[in-house]
C-alpha positions as CSV (number, residue, x, y, z in Angstrom):
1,X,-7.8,24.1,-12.6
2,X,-5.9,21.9,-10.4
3,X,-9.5,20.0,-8.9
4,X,-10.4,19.9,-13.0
5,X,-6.8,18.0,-14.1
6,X,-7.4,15.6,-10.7
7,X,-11.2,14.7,-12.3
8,X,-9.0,14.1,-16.0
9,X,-6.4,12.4,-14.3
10,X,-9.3,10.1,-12.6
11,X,-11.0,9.3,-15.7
12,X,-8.2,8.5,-17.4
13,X,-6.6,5.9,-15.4
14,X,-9.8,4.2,-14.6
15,X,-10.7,4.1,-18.5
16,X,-6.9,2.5,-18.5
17,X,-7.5,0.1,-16.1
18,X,-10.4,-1.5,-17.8
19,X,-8.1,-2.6,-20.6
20,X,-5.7,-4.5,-18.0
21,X,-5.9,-8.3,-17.6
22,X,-6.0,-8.3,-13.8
23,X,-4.7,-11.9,-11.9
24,X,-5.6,-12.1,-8.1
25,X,-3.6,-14.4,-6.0
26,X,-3.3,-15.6,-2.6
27,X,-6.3,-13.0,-1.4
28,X,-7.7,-15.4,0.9
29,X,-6.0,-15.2,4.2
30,X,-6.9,-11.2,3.7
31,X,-10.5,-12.1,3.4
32,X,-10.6,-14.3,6.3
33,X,-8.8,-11.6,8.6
34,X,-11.5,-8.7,7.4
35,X,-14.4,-11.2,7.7
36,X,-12.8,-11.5,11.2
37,X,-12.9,-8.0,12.1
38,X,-9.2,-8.2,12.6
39,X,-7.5,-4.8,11.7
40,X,-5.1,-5.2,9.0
41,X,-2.1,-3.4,7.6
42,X,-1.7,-3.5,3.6
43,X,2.1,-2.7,2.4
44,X,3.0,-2.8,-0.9
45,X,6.4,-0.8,-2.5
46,X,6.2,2.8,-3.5
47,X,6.6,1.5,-7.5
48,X,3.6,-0.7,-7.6
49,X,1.0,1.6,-5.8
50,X,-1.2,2.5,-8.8
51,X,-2.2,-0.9,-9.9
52,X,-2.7,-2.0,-6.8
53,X,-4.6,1.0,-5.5
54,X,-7.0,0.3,-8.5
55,X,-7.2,-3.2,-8.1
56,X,-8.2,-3.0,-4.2
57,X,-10.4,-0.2,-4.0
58,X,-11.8,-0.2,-0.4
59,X,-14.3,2.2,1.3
60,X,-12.5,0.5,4.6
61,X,-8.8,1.5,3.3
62,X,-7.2,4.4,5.0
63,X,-4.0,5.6,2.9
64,X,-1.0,6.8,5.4
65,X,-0.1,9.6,2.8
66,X,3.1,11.7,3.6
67,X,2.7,15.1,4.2
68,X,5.0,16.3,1.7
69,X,3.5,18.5,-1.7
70,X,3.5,15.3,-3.8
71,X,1.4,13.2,-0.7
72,X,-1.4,16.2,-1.8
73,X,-1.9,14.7,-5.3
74,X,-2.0,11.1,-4.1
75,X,-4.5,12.3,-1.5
76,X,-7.0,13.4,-4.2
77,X,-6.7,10.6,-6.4
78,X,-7.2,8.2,-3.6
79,X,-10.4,9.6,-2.6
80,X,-12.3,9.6,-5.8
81,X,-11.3,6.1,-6.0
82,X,-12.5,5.5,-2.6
83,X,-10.3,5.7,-0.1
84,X,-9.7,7.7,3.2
85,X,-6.4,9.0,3.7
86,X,-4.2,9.9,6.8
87,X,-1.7,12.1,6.4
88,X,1.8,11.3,8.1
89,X,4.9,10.0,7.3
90,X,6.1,6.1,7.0
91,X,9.7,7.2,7.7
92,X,9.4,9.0,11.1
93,X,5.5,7.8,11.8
94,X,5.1,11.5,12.5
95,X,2.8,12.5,15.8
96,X,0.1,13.4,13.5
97,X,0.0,10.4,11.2
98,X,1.0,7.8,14.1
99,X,-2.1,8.7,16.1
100,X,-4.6,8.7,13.2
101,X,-2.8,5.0,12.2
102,X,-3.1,3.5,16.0
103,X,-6.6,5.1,16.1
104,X,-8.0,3.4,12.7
105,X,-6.1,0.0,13.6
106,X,-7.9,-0.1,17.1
107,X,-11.0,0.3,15.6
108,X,-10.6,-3.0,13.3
109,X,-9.8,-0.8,10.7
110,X,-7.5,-1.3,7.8
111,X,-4.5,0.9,6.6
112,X,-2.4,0.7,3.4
113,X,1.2,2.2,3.4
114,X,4.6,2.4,1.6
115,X,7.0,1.1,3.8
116,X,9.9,2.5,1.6
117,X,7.8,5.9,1.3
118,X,8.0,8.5,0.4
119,X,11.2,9.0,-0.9
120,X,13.3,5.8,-0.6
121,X,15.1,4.1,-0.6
122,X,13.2,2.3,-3.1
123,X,12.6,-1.6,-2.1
124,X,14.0,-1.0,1.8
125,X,11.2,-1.7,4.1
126,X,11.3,0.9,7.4
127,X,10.0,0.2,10.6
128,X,7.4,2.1,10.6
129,X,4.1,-0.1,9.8
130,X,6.0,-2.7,11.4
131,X,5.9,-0.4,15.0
132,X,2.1,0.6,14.3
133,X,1.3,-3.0,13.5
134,X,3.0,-4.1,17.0
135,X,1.2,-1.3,19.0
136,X,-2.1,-1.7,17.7
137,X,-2.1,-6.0,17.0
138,X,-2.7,-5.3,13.8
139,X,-1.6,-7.5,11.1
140,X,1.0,-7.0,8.2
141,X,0.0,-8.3,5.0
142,X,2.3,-7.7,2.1
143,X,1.2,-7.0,-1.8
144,X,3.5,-7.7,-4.5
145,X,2.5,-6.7,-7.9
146,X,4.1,-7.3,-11.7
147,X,3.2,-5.6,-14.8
148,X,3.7,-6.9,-18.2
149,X,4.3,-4.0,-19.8
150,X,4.2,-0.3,-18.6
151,X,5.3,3.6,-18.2
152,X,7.4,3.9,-15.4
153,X,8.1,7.9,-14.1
154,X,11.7,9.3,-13.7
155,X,11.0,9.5,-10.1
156,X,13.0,7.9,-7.0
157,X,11.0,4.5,-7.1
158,X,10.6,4.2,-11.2
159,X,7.0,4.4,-10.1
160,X,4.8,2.0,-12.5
161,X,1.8,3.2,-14.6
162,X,0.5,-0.2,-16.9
163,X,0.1,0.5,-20.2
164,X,-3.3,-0.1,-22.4
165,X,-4.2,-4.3,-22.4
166,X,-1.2,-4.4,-20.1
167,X,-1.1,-8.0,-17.6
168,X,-1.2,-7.1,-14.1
169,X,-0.8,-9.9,-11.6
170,X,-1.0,-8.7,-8.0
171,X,0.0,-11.0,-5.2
172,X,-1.0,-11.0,-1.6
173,X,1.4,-12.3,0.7
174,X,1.2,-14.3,4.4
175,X,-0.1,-11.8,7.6
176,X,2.9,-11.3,9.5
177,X,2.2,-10.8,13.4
178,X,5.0,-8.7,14.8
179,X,6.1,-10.1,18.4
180,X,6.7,-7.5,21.4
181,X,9.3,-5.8,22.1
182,X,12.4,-4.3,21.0
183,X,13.9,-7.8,18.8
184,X,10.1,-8.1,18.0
185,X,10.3,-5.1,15.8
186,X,13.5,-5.8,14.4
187,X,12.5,-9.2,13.6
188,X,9.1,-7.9,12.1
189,X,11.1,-5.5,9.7
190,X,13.2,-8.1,8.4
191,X,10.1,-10.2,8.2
192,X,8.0,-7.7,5.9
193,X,11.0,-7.0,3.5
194,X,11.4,-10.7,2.9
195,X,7.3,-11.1,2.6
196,X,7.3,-8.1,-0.1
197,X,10.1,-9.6,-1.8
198,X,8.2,-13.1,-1.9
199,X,5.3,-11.4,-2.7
200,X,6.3,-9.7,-6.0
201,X,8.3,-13.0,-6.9
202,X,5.1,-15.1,-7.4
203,X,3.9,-12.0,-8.9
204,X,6.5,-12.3,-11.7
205,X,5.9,-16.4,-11.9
């Protein structure tokens, strides 16, 4: 039953996104770092995941997915969209989900996370992609997103589902490189809240 409502779910939202109006911006510096081989950490807020999840869609995309009962569902969804998943958690970068991160990175691989994941505060950007991104070089490229009209769940973030013909304008932000050491980090946290909140201001422009 439950793999049966995941194949509904699946066909629904991708018969749903067809009807969106999707804008692209600012996707170029990405491209050059991926044509580069450079591994590459995508961060985007907990609310916004769904459109840009569906606009991205990347065979190369690992999803840091918290291990939590809900971080099951996601896990599903993302893989018959596409993706591979790690499963871990963005607040404490768990043993488990620190090592598989470090491991794809070093490979020139590319990971997507939540850095307010999984369960808030919504908008607050932890350190966790910012540590992985300073252990492995990787770097930090933050994805704003708007949506002209939606559904949004009575969950912690207000999490964001476009409506039918809905405009979805999805913004990619600067790579941030995150310096060594201790200040490094804290100055790499500060720097990926302020990119996500440029990031989903041109999104809303």
């Amino acid at each position: 039953m439950r793999s049966a409502a995941y194949l509904v779910m699946r066909s629904v939202l991708r018969l749903l996104a067809r009807t969106w109006r999707v804008e692209v911006v600012g996707v170029h510096e990405y491209t050059r770092l991926r044509r580069e081989n450079s591994s590459v950490i995508l961060a985007t807020w907990h609310a916004t995941l769904l459109p840009v999840l569906l606009n991205h869609g990347s065979k190369d995309t690992s999803l840091l997915v918290s291990s939590h009962r809900d971080g099951g569902y996601l896990v599903a969804a993302a893989q018959q969209w596409g993706y591979r998943s790690i499963r871990g958690s963005s607040t404490r970068l768990g043993v488990r989900g620190a090592l598989g991160m470090l491991r794809t990175l070093r490979d020139g691989g590319e990971v997507g996370i939540t850095p307010d994941g999984p369960r808030g505060p919504a908008r607050v950007a932890k350190p966790g992609a910012v540590f992985a991104a300073q252990k492995s070089g990787a770097c930090l490229v933050p994805i704003g997103a708007f949506v002209s009209k939606c559904w949004r769940l009575r969950s912690w973030d207000g999490f964001v589902v476009p409506r039918p013909f809905a405009r979805v304008r999805i913004v990619y932000g600067d790579p941030i490189a995150i310096p060594h050491g201790r200040k490094g980090l804290q100055q790499g946290v500060r720097q990926l809240q302020w990119g996500l909140e440029c990031a989903n201001r041109r999104a809303t422009c």
